[in-house]
N, C-alpha and C positions, 0 to 999 in steps of 0.2 A: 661209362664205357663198358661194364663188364654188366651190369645190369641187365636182365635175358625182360625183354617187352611182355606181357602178358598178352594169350593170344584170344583171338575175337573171333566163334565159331562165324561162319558165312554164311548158313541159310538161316538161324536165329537172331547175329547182330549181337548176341551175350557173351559177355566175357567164358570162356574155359577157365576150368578151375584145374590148377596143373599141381599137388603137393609139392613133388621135388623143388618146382621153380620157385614156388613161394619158401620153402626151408632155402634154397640156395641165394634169394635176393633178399631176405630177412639176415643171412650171416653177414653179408654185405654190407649193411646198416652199421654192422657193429665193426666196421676197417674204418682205423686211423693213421696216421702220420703225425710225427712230434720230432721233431728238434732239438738232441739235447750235445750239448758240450760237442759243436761242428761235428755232430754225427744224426744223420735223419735216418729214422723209423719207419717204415712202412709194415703195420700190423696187421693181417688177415684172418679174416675170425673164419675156422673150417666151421664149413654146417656138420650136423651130427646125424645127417641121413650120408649112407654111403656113393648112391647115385649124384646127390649133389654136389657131394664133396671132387668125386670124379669131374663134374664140369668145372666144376671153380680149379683143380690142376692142370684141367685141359689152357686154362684163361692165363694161368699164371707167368709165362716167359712172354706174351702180350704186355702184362701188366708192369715187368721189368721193365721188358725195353721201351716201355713207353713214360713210365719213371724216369727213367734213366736221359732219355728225350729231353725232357723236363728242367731235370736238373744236371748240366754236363758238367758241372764243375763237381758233381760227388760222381763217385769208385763204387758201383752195388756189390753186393755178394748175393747169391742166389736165395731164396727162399728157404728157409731152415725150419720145420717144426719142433715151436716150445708149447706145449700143452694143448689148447685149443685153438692156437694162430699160427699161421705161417709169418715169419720177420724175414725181411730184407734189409740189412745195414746199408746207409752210405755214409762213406766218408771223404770229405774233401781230399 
């Protein structure tokens, strides 16, 4: 869902090589979710380029509500940065 397509120039048929989108869908690789004691995690790993990291905040109240979709029996809290991840609590 948050994953940006890599784009395909139109008069060569070759992929574009885009830096940001590659640093911003490589941070993405490293987002997980875990489960611990009826409280789920949702960990986002910020890219360390700053243009990237801008799309991935733009993506973020998308990625809640659609969490939260997901799972309606959990309460999220917004997005909080701890070090190199954005976390979102829920709790039943």
């Amino acid at each position: 869902m948050m994953i940006i397509p890599k784009e395909i120039s139109e008069t060569t048929g070759k992929v574009k090589i885009n830096a940001i989108v590659n640093l911003y869908n490589t941070s993405l690789r490293q987002t997980y979710g875990e489960f611990v004691n009826n409280k789920l995690y949702i960990c986002v790993r910020i890219p360390n380029n700053i243009e990237a990291a801008k799309k991935l905040d733009d993506k973020l109240v998308k990625l809640r509500e659609s969490i939260g979709n997901s799972y309606p029996e959990y309460s999220f809290t917004g997005f909080d940065r701890k070090g190199s991840y954005y976390i979102c609590v829920g709790t039943k």
